[in-house]
C-alpha positions in Angstrom: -12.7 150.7 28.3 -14.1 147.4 26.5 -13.1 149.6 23.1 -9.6 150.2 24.4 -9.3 146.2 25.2 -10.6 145.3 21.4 -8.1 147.3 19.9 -5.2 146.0 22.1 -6.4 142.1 20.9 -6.8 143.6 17.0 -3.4 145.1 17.4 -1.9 141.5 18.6 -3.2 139.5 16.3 -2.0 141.8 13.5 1.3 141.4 14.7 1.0 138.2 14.5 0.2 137.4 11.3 2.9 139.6 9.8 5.6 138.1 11.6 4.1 134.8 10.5 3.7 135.7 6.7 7.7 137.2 6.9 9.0 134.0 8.0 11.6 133.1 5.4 11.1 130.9 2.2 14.7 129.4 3.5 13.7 128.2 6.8 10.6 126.2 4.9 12.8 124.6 2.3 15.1 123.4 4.6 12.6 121.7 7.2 11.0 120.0 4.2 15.1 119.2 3.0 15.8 117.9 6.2 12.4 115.5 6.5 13.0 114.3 3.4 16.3 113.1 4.6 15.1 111.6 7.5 12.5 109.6 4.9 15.4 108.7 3.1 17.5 107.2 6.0 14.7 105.6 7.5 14.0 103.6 3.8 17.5 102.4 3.3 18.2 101.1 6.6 14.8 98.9 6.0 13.2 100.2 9.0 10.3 101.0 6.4 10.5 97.8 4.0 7.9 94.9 5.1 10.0 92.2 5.5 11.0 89.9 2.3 9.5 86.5 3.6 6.6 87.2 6.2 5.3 84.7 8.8 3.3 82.0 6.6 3.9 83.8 3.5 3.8 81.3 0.1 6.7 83.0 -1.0 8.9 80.8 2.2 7.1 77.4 0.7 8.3 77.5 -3.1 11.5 78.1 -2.1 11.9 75.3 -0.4 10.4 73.2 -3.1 13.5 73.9 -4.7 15.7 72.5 -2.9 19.0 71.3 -4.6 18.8 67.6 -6.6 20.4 65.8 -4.2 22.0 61.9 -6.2 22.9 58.6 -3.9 23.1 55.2 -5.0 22.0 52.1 -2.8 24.0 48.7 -3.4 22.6 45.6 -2.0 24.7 43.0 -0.7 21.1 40.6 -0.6 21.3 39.7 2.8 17.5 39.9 3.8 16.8 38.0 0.5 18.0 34.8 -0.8 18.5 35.9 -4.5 19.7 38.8 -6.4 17.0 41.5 -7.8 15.0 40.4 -5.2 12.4 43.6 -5.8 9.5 43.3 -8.6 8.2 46.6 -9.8 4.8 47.2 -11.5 3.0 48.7 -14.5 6.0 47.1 -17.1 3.0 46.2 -19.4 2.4 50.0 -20.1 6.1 51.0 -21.1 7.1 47.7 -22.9 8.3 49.8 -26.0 10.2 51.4 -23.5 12.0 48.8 -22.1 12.8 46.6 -25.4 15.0 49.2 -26.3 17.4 47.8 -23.4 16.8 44.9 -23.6 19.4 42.0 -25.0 17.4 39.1 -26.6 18.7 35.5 -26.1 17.6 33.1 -28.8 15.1 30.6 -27.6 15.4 31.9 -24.0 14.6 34.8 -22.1 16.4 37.8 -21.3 18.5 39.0 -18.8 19.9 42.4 -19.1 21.6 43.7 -16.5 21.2 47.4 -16.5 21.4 50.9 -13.9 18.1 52.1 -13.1 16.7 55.4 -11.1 14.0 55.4 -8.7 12.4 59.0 -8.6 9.1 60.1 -6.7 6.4 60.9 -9.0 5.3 64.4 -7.3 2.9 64.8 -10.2 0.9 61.5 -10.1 -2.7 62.5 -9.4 -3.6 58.9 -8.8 -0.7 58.3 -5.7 0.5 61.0 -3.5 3.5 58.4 -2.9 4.4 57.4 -6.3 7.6 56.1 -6.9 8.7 56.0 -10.6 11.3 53.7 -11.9 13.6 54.8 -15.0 16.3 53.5 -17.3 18.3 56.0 -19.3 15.0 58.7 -18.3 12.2 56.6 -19.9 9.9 55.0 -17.2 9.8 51.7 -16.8 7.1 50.8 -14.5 6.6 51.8 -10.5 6.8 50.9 -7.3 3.3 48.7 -5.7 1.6 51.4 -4.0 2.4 49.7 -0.2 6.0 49.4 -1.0 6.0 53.4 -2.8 4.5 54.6 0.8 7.1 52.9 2.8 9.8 54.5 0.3 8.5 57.3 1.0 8.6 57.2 4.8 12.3 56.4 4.5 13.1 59.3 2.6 12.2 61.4 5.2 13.7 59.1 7.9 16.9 59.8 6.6 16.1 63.5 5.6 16.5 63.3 2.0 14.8 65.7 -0.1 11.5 64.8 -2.1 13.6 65.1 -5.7 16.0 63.2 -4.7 17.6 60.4 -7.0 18.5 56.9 -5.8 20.4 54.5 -8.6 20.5 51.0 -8.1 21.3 47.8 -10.1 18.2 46.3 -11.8 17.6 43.4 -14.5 15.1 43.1 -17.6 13.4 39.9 -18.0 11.2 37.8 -19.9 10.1 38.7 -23.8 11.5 34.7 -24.2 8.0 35.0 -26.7 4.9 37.2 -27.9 3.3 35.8 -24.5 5.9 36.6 -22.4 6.4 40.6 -21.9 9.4 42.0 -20.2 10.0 43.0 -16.7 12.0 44.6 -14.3 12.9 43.8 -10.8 15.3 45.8 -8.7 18.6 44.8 -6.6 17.5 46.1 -3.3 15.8 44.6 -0.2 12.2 43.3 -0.5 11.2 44.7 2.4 12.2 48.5 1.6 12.9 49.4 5.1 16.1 47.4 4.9 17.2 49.7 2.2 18.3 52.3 4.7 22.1 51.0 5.8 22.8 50.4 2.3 22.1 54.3 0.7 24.7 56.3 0.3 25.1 59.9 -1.1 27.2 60.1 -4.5 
């Protein structure tokens, strides 16, 4: 009897391997056709793709470092001050070359060139995180003091405008009346820089 019931199982299992090893070569190509496919869906529709700017990625913070130039000007009508160009700037000593190339020289006096200057932050100074650089025709001229540069900088963001942005205002070049006497620059906008708010204006 137990011979009988080990034959039966051999005889089973025999049958089903063969029908197993005759499955057709078609049936196999197209299951592996049709995952493929699925694969392929699944990539296109992005369900597969990480997404292009994770949460906290570095990628998200360059691009926003380039935001576009944004360009206003600020005219000063000198109400909180009781002259014009009431703002000095500092550092002149260091770019006098600079500025003598603007400058119109009065015989026996001083000068007093009016000219356009552009007040940029300095995002590369290593010495102030606030610098505030001051240009004519793109040389430097000199900078803001350090306590009114921080204060510029707080406005900037009071009024949301970007950290390249570029502000022009009226400015005058002094001085070089004699070898003693160097030139400088001082700026026609408020003293106090939070007063320069009201009077900037996009371009």
């Amino acid at each position: 009897m137990w011979l009988i019931v080990i034959i039966i199982v051999v005889v089973i299992g025999a049958i089903f391997l063969a029908r197993k090893a005759s499955m057709p070569v078609e049936n196999k190509t197209q299951e592996f056709l049709k995952t493929q496919q699925n694969r392929s869906e699944d990539e296109v529709s992005g369900r597969s793709l990480p997404p292009p700017f994770p949460m906290g990625s570095t990628r998200r913070k360059d691009v926003s470092k380039l935001a576009p130039k944004r360009i206003f000007r600020l005219d000063y009508d000198c109400a909180y001050d009781f002259e014009n160009y009431p703002f000095e700037i500092v550092g002149e000593s260091h770019y006098q070359s600079n500025i003598s190339r603007f400058a119109v020289k009065r015989e026996g006096k001083g000068c007093f060139t009016e000219v356009e200057a552009r007040i940029v932050r300095d995002l590369n100074n290593s010495h102030d995180k606030n610098a505030c650089r001051v240009d004519i025709n793109g040389l430097t001229v000199g900078y803001f003091p350090r306590n009114n540069a921080e204060s510029w900088v707080k406005l900037l963001g009071r009024l949301n405008m970007p950290n390249n942005s570029e502000v022009y205002v009226k400015a005058v070049i002094v001085g070089g009346g004699s070898k003693d006497h160097s030139f400088g620059v001082r700026l026609d906008i408020p003293s106090r820089v939070a007063n320069s708010a009201k009077y900037i204006k996009e371009a």
